[in-house]
Each structure stands twice: as C-alpha cells, then as structure tokens.
gemmi code that builds the backbone of each chain (N, CA, C; Angstrom):
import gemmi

chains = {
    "A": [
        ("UNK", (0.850, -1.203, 0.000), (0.000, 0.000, 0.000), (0.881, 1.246, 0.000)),
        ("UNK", (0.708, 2.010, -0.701), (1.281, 3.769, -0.854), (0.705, 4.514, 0.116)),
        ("UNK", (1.644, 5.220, 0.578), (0.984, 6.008, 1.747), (0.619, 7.597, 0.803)),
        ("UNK", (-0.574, 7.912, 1.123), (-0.938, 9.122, 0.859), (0.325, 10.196, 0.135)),
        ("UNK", (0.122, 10.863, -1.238), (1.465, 11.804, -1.383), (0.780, 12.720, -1.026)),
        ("UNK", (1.575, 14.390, -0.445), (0.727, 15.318, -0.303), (1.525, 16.225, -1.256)),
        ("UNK", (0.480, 17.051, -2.059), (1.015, 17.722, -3.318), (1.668, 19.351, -2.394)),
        ("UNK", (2.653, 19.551, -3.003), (3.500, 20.681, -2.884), (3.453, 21.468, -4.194)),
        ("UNK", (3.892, 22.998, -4.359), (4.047, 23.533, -5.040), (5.789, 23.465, -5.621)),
        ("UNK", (6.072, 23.468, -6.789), (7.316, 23.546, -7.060), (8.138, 23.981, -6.614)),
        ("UNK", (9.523, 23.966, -6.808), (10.394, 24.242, -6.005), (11.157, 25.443, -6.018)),
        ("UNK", (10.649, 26.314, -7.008), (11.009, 27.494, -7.464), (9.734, 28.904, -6.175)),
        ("UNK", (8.932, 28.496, -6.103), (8.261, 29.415, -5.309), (8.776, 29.085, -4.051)),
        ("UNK", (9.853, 28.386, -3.340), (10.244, 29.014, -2.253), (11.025, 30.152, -2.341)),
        ("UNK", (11.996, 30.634, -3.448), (12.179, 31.389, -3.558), (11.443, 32.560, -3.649)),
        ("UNK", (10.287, 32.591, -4.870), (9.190, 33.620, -4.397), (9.050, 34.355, -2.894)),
        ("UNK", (8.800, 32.569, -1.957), (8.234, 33.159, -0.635), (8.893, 33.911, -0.264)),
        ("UNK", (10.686, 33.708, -0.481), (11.412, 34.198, 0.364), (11.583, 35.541, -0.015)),
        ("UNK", (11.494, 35.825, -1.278), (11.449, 37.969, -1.701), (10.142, 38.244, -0.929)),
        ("UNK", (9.197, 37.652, -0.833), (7.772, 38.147, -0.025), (8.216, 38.294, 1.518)),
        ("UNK", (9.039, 37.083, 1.886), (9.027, 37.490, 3.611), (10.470, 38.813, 3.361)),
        ("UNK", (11.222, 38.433, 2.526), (12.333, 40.004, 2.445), (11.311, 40.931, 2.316)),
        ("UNK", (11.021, 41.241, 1.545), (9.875, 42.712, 1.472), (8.710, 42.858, 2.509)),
        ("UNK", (8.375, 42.019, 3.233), (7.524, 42.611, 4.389), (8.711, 43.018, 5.580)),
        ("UNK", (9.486, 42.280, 5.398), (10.395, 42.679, 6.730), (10.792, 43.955, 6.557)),
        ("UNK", (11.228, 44.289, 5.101), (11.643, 45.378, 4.498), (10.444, 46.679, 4.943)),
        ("UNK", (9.270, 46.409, 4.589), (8.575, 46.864, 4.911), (8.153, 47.701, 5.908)),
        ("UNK", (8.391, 46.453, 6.884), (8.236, 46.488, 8.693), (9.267, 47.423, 8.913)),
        ("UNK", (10.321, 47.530, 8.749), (11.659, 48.583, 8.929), (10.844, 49.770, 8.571)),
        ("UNK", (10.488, 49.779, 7.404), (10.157, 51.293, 7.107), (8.925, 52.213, 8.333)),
        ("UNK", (8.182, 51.266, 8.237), (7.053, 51.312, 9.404), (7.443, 51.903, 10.553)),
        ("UNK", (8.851, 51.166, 11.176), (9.381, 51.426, 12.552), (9.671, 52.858, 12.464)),
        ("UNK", (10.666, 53.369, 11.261), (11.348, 54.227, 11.035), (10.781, 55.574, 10.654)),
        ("UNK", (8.802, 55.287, 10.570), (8.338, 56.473, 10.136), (7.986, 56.702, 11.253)),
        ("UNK", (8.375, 56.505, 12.673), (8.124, 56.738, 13.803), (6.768, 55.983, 14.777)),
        ("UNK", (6.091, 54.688, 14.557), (5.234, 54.126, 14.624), (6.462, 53.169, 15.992)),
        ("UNK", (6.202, 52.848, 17.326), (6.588, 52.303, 18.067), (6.421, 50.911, 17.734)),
        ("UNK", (6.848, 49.605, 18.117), (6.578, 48.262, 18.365), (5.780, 48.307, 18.518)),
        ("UNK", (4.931, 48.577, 19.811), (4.055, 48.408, 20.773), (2.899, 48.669, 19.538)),
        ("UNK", (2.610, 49.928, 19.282), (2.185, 50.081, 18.308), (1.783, 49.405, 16.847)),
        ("UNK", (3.065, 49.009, 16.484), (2.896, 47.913, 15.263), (2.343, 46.672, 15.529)),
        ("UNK", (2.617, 46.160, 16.523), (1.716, 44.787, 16.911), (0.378, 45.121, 17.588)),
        ("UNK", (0.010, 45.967, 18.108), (-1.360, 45.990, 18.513), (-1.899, 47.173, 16.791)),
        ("UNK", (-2.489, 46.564, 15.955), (-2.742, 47.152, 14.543), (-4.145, 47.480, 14.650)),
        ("UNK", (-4.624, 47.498, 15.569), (-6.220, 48.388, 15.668), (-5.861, 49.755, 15.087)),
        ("UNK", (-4.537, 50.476, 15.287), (-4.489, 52.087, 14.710), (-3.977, 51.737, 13.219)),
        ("UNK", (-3.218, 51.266, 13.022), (-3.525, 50.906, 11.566), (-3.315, 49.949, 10.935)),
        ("UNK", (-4.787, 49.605, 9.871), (-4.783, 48.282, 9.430), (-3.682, 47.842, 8.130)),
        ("UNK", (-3.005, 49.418, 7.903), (-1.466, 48.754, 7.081), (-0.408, 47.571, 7.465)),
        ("UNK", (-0.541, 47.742, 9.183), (-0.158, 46.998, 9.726), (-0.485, 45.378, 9.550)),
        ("UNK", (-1.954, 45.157, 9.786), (-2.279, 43.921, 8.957), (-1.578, 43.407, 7.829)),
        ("UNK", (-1.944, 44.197, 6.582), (-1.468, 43.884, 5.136), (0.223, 43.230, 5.556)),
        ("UNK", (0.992, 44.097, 6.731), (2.605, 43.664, 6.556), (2.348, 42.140, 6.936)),
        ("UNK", (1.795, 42.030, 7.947), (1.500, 40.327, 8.727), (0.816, 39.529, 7.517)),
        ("UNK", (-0.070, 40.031, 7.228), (-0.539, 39.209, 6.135), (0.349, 38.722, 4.944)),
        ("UNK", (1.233, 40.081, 4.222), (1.681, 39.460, 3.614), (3.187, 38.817, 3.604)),
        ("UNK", (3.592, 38.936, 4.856), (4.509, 38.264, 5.853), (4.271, 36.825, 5.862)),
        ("UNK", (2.396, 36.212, 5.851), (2.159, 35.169, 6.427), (1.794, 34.541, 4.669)),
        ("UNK", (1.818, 35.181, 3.639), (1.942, 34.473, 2.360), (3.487, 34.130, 1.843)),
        ("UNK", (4.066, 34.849, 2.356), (5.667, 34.358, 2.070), (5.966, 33.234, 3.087)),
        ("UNK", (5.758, 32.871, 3.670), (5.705, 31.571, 4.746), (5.081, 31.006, 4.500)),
        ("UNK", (3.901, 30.888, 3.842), (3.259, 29.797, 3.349), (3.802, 29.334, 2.132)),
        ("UNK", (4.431, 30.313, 1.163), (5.249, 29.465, 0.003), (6.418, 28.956, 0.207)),
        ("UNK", (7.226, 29.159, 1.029), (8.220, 28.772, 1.524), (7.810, 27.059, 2.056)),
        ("UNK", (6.508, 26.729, 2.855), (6.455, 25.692, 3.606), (6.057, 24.583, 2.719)),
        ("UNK", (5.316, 25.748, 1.756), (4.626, 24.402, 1.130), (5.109, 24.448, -0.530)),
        ("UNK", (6.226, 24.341, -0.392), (7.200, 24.325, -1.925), (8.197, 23.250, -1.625)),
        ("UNK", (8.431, 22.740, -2.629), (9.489, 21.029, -2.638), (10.774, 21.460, -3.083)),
        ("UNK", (11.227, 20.803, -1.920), (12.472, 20.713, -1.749), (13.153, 20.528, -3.083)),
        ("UNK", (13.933, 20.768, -3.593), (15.001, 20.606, -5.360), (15.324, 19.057, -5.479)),
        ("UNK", (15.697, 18.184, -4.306), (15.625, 16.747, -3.896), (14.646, 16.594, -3.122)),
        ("UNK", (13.576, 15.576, -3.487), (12.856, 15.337, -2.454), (12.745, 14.010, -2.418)),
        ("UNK", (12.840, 13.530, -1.008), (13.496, 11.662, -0.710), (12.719, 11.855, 0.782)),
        ("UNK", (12.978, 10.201, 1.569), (12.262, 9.947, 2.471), (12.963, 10.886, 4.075)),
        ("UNK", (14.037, 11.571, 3.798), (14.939, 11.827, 4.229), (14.194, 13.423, 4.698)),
        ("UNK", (13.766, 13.937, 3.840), (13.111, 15.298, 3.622), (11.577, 15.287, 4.621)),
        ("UNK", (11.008, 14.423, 4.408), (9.706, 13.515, 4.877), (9.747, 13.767, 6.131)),
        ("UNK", (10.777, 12.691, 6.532), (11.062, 12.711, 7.978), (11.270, 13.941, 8.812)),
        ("UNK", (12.311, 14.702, 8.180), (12.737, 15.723, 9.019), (11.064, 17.097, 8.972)),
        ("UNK", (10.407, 16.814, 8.088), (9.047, 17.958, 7.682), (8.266, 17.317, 9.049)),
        ("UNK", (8.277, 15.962, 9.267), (7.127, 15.527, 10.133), (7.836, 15.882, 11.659)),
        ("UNK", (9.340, 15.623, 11.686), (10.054, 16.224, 13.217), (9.544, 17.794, 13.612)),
        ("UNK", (10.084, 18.162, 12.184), (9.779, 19.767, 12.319), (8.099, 19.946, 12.752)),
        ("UNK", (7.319, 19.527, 12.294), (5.506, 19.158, 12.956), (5.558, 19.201, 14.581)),
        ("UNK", (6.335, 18.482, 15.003), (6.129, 17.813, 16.591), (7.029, 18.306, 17.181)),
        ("UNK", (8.285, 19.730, 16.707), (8.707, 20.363, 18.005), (8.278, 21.749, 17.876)),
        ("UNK", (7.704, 21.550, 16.162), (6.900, 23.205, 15.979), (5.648, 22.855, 17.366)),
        ("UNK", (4.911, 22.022, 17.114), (3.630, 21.863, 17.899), (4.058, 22.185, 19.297)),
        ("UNK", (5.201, 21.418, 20.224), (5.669, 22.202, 21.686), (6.282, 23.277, 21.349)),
        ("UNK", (7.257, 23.882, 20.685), (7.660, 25.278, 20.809), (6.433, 26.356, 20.601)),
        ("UNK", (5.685, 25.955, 19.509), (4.084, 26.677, 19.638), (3.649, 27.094, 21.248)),
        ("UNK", (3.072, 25.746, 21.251), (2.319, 25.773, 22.809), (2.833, 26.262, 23.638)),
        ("UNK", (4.627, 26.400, 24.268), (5.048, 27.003, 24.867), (5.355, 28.790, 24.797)),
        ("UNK", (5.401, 29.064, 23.401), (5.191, 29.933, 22.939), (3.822, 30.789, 23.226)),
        ("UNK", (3.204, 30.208, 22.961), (1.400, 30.477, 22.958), (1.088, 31.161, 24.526)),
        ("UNK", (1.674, 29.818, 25.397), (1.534, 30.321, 27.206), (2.086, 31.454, 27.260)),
        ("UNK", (3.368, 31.510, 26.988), (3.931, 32.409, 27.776), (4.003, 33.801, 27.185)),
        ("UNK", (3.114, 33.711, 25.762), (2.891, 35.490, 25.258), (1.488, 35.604, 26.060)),
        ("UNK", (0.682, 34.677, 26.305), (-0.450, 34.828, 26.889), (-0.243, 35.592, 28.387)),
        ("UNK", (0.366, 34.912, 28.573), (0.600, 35.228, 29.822), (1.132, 36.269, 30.792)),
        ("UNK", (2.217, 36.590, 29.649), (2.938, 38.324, 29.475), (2.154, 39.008, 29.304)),
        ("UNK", (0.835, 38.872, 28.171), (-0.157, 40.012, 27.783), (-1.188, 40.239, 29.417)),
        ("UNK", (-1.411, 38.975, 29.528), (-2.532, 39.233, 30.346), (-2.147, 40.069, 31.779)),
        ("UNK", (-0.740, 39.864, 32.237), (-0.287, 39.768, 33.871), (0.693, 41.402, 33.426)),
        ("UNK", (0.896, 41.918, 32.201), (1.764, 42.676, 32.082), (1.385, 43.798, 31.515)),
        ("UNK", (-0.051, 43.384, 30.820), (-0.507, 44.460, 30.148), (0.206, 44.958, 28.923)),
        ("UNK", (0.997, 44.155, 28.513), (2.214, 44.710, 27.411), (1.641, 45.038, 26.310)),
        ("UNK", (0.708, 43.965, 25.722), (-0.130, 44.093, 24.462), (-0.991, 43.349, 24.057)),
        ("UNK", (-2.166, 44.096, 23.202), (-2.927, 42.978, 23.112), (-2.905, 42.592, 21.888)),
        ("UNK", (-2.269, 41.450, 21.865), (-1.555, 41.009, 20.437), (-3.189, 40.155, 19.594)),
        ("UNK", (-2.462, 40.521, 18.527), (-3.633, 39.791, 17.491), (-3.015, 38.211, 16.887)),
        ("UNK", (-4.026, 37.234, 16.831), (-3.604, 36.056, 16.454), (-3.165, 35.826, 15.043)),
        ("UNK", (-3.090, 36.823, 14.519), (-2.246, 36.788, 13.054), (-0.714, 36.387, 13.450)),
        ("UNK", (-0.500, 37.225, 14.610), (1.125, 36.548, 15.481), (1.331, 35.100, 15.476)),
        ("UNK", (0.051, 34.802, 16.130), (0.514, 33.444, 16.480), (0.761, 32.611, 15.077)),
        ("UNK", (-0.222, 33.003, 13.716), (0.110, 32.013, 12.515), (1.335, 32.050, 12.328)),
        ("UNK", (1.752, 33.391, 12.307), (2.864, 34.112, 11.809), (4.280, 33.283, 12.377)),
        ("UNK", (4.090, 33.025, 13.844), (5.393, 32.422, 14.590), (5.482, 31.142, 14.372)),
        ("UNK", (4.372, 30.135, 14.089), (3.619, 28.779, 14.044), (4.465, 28.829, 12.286)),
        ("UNK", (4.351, 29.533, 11.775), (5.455, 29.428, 10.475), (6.601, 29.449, 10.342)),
        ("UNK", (7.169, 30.496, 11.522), (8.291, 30.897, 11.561), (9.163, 29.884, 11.978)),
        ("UNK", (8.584, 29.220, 13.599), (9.127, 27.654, 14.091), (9.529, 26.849, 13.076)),
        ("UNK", (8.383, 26.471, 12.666), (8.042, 24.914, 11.435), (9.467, 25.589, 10.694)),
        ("UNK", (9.439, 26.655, 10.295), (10.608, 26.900, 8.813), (11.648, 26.965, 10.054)),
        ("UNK", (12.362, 27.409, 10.618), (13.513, 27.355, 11.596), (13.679, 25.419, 11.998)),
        ("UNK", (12.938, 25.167, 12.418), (13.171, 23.814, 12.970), (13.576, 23.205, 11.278)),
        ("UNK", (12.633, 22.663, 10.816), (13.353, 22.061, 9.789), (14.653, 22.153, 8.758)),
        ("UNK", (14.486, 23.819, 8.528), (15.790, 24.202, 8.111), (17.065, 23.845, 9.061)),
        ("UNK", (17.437, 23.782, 10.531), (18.111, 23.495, 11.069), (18.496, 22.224, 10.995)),
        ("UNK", (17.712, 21.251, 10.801), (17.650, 19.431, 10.569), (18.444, 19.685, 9.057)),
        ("UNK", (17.961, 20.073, 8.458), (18.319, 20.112, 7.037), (19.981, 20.425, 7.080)),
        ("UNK", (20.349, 21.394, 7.838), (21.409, 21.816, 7.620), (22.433, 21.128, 8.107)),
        ("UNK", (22.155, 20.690, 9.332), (22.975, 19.818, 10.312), (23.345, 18.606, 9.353)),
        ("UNK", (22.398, 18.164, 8.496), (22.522, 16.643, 7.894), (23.568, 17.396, 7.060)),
        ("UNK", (23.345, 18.583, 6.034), (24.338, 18.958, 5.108), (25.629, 18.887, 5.365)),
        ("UNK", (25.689, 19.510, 6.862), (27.310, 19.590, 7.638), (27.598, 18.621, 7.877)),
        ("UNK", (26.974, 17.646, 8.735), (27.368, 16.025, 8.903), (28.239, 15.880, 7.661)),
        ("UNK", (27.143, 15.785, 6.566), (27.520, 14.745, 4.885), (29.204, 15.770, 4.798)),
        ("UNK", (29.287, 17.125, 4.802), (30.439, 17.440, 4.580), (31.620, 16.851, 4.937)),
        ("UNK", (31.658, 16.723, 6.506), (32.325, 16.317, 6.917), (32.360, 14.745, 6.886)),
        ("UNK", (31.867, 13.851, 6.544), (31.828, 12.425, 6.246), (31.995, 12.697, 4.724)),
        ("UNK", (32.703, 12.422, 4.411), (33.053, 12.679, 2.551), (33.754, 11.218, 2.280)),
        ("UNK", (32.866, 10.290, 2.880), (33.369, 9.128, 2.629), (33.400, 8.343, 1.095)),
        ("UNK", (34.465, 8.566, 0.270), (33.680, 8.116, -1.420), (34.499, 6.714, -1.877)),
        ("UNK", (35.662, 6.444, -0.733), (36.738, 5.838, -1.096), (35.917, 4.692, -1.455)),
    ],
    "B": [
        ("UNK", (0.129, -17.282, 50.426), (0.035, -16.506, 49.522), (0.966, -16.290, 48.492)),
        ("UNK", (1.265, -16.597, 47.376), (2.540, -16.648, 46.639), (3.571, -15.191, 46.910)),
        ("UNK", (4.448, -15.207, 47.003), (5.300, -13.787, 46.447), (5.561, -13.557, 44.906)),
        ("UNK", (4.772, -12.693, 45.008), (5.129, -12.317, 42.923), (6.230, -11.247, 43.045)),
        ("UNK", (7.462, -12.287, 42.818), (8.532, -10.999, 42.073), (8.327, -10.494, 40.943)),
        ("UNK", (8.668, -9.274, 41.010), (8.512, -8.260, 39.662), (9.765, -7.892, 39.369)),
        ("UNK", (10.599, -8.412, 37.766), (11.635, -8.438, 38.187), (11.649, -6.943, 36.503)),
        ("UNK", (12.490, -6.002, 36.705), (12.050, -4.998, 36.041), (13.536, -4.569, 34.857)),
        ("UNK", (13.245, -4.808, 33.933), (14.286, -4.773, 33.382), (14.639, -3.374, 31.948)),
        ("UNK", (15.623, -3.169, 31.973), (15.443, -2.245, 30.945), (16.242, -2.705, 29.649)),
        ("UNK", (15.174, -2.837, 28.152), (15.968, -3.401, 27.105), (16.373, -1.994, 26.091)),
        ("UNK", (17.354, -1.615, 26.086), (17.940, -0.900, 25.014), (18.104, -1.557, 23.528)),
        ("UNK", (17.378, -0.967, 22.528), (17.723, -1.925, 21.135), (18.305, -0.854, 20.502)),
        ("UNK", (19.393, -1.097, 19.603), (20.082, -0.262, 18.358), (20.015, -0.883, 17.436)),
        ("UNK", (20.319, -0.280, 15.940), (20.475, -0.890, 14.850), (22.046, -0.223, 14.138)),
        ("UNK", (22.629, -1.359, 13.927), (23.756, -0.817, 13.034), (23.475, -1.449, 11.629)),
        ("UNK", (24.164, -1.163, 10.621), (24.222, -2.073, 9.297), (25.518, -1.796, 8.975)),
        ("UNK", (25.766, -2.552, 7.621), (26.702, -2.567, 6.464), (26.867, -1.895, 5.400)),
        ("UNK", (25.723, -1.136, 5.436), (25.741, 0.008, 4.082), (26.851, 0.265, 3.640)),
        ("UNK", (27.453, 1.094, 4.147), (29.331, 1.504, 4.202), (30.068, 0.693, 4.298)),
        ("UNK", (30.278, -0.655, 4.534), (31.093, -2.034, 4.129), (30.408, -2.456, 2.492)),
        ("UNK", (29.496, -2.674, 3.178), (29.101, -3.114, 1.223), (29.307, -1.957, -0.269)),
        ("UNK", (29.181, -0.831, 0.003), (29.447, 0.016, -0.267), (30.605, 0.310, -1.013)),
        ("UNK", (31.463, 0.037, -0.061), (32.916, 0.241, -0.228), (33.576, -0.961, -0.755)),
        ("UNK", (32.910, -2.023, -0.584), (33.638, -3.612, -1.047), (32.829, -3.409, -2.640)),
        ("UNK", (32.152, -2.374, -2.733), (31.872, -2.794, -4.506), (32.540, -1.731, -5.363)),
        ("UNK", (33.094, -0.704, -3.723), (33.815, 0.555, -4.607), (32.920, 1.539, -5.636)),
        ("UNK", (31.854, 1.634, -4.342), (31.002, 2.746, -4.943), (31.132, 4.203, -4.297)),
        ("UNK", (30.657, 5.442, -4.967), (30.793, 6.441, -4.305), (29.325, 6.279, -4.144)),
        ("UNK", (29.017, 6.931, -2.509), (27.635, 7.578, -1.924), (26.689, 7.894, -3.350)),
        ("UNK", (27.396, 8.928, -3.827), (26.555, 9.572, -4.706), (26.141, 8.534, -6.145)),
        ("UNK", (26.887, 7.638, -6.298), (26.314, 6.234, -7.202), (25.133, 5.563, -6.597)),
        ("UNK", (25.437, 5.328, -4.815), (24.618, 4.790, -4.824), (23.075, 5.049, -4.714)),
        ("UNK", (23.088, 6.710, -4.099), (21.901, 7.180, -3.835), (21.141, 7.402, -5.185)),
        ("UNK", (21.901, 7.217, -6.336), (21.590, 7.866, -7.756), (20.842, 6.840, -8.043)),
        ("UNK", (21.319, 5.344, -7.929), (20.788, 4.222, -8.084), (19.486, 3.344, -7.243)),
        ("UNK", (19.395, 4.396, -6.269), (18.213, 4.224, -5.276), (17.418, 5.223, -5.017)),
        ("UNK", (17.523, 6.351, -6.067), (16.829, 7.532, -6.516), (16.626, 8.232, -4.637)),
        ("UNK", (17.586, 8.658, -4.301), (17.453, 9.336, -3.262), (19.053, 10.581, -2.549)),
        ("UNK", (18.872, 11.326, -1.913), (19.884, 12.157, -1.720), (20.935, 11.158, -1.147)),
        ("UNK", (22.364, 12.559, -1.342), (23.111, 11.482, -0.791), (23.556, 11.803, 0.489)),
        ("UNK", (22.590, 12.642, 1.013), (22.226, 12.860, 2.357), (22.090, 11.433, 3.400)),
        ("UNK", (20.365, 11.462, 2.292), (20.171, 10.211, 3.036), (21.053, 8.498, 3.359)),
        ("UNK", (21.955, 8.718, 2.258), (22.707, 7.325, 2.271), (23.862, 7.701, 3.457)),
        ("UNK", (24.160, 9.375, 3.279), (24.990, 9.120, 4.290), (24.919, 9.317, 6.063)),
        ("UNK", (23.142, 9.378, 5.914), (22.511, 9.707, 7.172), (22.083, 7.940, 7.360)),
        ("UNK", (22.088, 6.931, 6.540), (21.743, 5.672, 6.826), (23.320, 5.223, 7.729)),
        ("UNK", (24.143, 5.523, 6.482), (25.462, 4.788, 6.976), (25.714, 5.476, 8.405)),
        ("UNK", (25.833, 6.373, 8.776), (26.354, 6.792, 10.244), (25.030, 6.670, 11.525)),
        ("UNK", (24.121, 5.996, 10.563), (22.967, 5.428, 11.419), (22.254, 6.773, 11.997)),
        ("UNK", (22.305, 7.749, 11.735), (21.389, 8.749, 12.480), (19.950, 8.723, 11.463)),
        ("UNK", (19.560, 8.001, 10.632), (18.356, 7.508, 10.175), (18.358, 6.295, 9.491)),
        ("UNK", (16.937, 5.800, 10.053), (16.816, 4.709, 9.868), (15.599, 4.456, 8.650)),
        ("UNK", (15.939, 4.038, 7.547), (15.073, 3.693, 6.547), (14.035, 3.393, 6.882)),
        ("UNK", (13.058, 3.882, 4.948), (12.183, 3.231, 5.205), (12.058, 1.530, 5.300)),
        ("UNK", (10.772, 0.856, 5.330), (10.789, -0.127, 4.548), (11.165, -0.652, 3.143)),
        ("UNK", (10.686, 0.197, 2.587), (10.352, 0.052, 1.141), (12.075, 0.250, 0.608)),
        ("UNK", (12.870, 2.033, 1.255), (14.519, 1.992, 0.822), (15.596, 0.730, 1.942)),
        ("UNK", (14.803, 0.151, 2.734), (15.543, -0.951, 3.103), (15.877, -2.245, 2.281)),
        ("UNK", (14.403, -2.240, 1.849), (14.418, -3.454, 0.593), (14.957, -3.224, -0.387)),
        ("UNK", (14.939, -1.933, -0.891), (15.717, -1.547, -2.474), (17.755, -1.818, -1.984)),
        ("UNK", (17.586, -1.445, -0.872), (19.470, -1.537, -0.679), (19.256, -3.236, -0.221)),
        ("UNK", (18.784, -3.790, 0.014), (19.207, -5.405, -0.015), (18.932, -5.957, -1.411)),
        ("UNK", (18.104, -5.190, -2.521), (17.923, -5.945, -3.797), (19.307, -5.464, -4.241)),
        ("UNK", (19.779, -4.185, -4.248), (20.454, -3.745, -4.580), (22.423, -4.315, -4.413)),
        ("UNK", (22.492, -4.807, -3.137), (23.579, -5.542, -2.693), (23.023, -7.224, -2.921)),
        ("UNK", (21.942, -7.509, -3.362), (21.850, -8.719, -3.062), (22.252, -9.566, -2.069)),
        ("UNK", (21.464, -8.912, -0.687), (21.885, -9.860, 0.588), (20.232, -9.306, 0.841)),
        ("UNK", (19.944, -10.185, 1.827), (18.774, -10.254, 2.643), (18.529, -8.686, 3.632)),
        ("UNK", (17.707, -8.092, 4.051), (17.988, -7.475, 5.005), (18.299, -7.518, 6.132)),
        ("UNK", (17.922, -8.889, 6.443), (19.118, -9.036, 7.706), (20.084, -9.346, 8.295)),
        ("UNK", (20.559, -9.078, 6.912), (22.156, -9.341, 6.607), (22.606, -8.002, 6.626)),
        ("UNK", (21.922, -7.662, 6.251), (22.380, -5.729, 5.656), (21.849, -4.600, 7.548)),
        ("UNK", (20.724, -5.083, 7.736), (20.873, -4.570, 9.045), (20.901, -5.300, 10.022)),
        ("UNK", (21.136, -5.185, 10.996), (21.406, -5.518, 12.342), (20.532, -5.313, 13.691)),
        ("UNK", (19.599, -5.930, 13.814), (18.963, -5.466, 15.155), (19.928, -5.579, 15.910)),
        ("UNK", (20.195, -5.115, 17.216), (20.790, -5.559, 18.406), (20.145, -5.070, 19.890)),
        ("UNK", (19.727, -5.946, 20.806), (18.780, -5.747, 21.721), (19.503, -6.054, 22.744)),
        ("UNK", (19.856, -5.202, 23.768), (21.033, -5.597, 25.033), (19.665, -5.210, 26.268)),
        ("UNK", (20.026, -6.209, 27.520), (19.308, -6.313, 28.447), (20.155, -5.422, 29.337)),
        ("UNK", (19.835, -4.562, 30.012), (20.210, -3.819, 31.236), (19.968, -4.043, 32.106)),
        ("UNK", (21.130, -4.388, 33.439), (20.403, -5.467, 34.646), (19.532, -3.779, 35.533)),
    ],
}
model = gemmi.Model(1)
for chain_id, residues in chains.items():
    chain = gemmi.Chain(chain_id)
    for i, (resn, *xyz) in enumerate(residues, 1):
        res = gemmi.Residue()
        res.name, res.seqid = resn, gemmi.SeqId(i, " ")
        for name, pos in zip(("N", "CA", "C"), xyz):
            atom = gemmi.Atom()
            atom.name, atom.element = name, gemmi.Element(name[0])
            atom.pos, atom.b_iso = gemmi.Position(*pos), 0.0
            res.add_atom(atom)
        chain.add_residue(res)
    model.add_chain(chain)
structure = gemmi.Structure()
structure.add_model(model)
structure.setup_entities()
C-alpha cells in the first residue's frame, strides 16, 4: 500500500516566498522608522497597514512551507514531520507564555495573526536546522573511497 | 500466599548495518549509490552513520540492490540492562 502523497508547489516558489518574507520585513523597517513604536505595530487596531505587513509576511511563509524541496526523498519527509512535533511544543510554549505576558503585564494585546505568523516561523527554523545539520554532517563524512 | 517478584528490566535496542562495508567492497561512491536508489546522498549518508533509519520500502531496495537479505544488511541488536 502507498501512503498518501501530499502535493506541494514547485520548487522554485520558495524562492518567491522568500522575496515576499524580504519585502515585508523590508517593509516592517520602514514602518518602525516612520516613527510608529513596536508596541504600536503589533497591537494594529491604529492601523490596518499593519495587517497587510503580517498578512503578507504570512503568504511568504506559506510558500516557503509548502514548496518542494530541489531533492525530495524519504529523508526530507522525515525531518518535515520532526519539524511538525517540536513546531507543535515550541508553539504551545510559545502560545503560554505570550499569553501570559499580555494578560499579567498588560504589554499588548496582540492579534492572532502573530501566532500564525510564529507557528510558520518555528516549522521553517526547525526544519531548516535538521536540514542543515545533515548537510554539515555529509560534509564532513566525505566518505567516497 | 505466593510472592510475585517483579523483576524490572530495561531493554535498550540499536540498529547498526553494512551500508558503508558493502558500499565500499563494490567501490562505490555515496553519490552512485543514492543515484541508483533515486534518493539524496544525504540520506545514504545519514543511513550509513545510522542517524536515520530507513524506510521499509529503501531498506528493501538496498538489499535488492547488494543482493543480501535485510538481515544481513541490518542488524537489530537488543542488550538487556540489569
């Protein structure tokens, strides 16, 4: 029996994603710099430009996640489903303890566009790190003899 | 009343293989062989230093492939810890 494939977008729109998350970040700089505080930029009730940056912050992370790898093997698989199950606890721990800052600190009242936003950010950090580590391993094992 | 000992043991299992002996006794490079088992050569060289463990399906292709059995090619090993 074949286990389920799940379709990805080619492997060329991670690149896409990645000029989309450069240009919102890019973005976000400019934002800071027209004198608009943090505090400010994450609580976006004063302005919903602010949205559009998260939003389209949170479409460059979505092409990034869901674009195939240039090799894709069982190897890739594995490390996407690791990256699942320490995104899911770094989430949750994540999740408490902004909750928890907001509520006991009054710091901000953050909008859950954050939370997609970080819930992307994990998943792409965790796996890219697996990914890389294996790359450095293979370097250094250059076994061909 | 009987005494029921409970006797509590801890089994550690590893797996090593031969990938990298067989490998090398046919005088292949990694990258031949992953080419020939349509996979990175990540993964062959994340099998050989054992930090992943195949699937089923690329376990069977590297024993058709060496022509040995797979459990020839891997190795359970199950040690009892007193």
């Amino acid at each position: 029996m074949n286990s389920p494939k799940i379709i990805f977008l080619p492997w060329f729109f991670k690149l896409i994603g990645t000029i989309i998350v450069l240009f919102a970040f890019f973005l976000f700089f400019v934002k800071l710099n027209s004198g608009v505080s943090l505090q400010e930029f994450i609580n976006f009730d004063t302005d919903i430009r602010n949205y559009a940056i998260y939003a389209i912050l949170i479409l460059g992370f979505f092409l990034i996640i869901f674009s195939k790898e240039k090799f894709e093997d069982e190897l890739i698989a594995h490390f996407r489903a690791r990256a699942v199950f320490i995104t899911t606890i770094l989430h949750s721990l994540f999740f408490f303890i902004f909750t928890f800052t907001s509520l006991t600190l009054h710091f901000i009242n953050f909008p859950a566009i954050i939370l997609m936003n970080s819930l992307f950010f994990f998943y792409i950090i965790t796996f890219n790190i697996q990914k890389f580590h294996e790359k450095f391993k293979n370097k250094n094992n250059d076994n061909f003899d | 009343m009987r005494n029921l000992k409970i006797r509590i043991t801890t089994i550690s299992i590893s797996m090593r293989n031969y990938v990298r002996d067989e490998r090398k006794r046919r005088k292949l490079k990694q990258e031949e062989l992953a080419d020939a088992l349509k996979v990175s050569r990540q993964t062959i060289n994340a099998i050989e230093g054992n930090r992943y463990l195949p699937s089923l399906a690329l376990a069977l292709k590297l024993s058709m492939f060496f022509d040995m059995s797979v459990n020839e090619l891997f190795i359970f090993e199950k040690h009892e810890l007193p």
